[in-house]
C-alpha positions as CSV (number, residue, x, y, z in Angstrom):
1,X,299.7,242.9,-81.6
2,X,297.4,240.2,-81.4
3,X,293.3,240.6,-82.0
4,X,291.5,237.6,-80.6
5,X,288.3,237.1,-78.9
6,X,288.3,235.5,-75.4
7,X,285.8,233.7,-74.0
8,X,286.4,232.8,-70.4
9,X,286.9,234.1,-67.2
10,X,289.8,236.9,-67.3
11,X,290.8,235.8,-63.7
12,X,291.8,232.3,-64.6
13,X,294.3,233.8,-67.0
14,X,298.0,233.5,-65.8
15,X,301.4,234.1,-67.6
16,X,303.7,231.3,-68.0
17,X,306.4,233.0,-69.3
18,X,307.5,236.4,-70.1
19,X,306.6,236.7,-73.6
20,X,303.5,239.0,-73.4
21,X,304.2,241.8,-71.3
22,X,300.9,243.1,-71.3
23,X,297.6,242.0,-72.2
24,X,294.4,244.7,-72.8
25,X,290.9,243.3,-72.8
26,X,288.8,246.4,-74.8
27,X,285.3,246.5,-76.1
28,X,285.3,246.6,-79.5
29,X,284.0,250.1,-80.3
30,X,287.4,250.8,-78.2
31,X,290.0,249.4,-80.1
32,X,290.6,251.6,-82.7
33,X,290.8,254.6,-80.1
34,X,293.8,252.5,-78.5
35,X,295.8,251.9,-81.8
36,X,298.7,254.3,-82.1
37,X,299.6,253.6,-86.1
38,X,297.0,255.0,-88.5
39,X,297.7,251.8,-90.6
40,X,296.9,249.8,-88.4
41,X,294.2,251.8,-87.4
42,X,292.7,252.7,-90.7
43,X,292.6,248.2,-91.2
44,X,291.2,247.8,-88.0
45,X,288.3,250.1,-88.9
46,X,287.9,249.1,-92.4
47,X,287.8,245.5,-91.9
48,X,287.4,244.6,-88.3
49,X,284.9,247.2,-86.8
């Protein structure tokens, strides 16, 4: 997992290989909703949110 703020137009984006299966552009307020460890979670909200 990778937490980075893009800047850019989304549809200019475009693999160029396979190493990211799958990218998510959220709002922050809706990350921690989408994080499935409560580690993870519980650092996202104490420091990130």
């Amino acid at each position: 997992m990778f937490l980075v703020e893009f800047i850019g137009d989304v549809e200019k984006l475009s693999p160029i290989d396979e190493e990211i299966a799958d990218v998510q552009f959220l709002e922050k307020h809706k990350v921690a909703n989408k994080l499935t460890h409560n580690d993870t979670r519980s650092f996202f909200i104490k420091n990130l949110s």
